[in-house]
N, C-alpha and C positions, 0 to 999 in steps of 0.2 A: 192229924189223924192218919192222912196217909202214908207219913214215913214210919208211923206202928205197925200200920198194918204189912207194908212193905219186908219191918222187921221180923216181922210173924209170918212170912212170904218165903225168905230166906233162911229161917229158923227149920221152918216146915223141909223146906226142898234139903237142907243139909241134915236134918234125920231121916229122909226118906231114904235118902243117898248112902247115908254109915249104913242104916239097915239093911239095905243091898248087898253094902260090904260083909255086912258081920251075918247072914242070909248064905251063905258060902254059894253062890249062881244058884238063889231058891232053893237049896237043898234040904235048910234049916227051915221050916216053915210056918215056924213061930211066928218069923220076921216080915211075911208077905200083908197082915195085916196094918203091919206099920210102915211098911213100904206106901202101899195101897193110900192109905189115908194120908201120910205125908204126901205125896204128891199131886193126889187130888186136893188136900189144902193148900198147898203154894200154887199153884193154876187160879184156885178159885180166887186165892187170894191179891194176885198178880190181875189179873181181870176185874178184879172190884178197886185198885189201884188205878186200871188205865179208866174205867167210866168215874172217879172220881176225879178224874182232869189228869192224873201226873204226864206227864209228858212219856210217849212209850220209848225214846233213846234213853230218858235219863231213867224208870223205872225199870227195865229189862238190862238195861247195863247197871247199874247199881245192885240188882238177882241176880245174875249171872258171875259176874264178878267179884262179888262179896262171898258167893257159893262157892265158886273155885278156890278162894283164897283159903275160907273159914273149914272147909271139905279136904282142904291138904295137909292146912296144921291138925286139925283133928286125926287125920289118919295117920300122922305121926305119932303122935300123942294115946291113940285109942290102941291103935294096931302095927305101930312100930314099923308102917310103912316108909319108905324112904324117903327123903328125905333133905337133900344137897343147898348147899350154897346159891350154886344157882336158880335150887327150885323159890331159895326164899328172898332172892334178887326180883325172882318173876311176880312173887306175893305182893313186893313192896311198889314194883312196876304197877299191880293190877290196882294196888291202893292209890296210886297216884292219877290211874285211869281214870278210875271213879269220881277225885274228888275232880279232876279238868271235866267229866261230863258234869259234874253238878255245877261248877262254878257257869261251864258253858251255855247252861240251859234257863241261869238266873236273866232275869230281866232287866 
């Protein structure tokens, strides 16, 4: 259960995040509501993760992480942000981060 909610964690914080993007610095203020609530759901969500036990290295690095990655391909994607070789060197580095905390944190 906690890696759903996890994924609903990182779901949450990466549309709170586009919505900032596409929000043009809050100008568009459509988008402050969905800012708003995305990120108050990925906190609460990340916090109902760490009191169900996850371990807080491998839950906050596996949000964080997955956010940066899933947060760069989308802005390529959504908003034709850029987008480079080495940024998707860094993606596949952070994919590899994730799985050595998770493998690291099993028992």
């Amino acid at each position: 259960m906690t890696w759903v909610l996890l994924a609903l964690a990182i779901a949450s914080e990466v549309t709170a995040t586009l919505s900032l993007r596409a929000s043009e610095g809050l100008r568009r203020r459509r988008w402050i509501p969905v800012i708003v609530i995305g990120y108050l759901a990925a906190f609460t969500l990340l916090g109902t993760i760490l009191a169900l036990g996850m371990p807080v290295g491998v839950a906050y690095g596996v949000w964080a992480a997955a956010g940066v990655a899933i947060t760069a391909v989308l802005g390529r994607v959504i908003f034709k942000d850029h987008f480079s070789v080495l940024m998707a060197i860094g993606v596949a580095l952070i994919a590899l981060g994730v799985a050595l905390i998770e493998f690291g944190g099993a028992h």
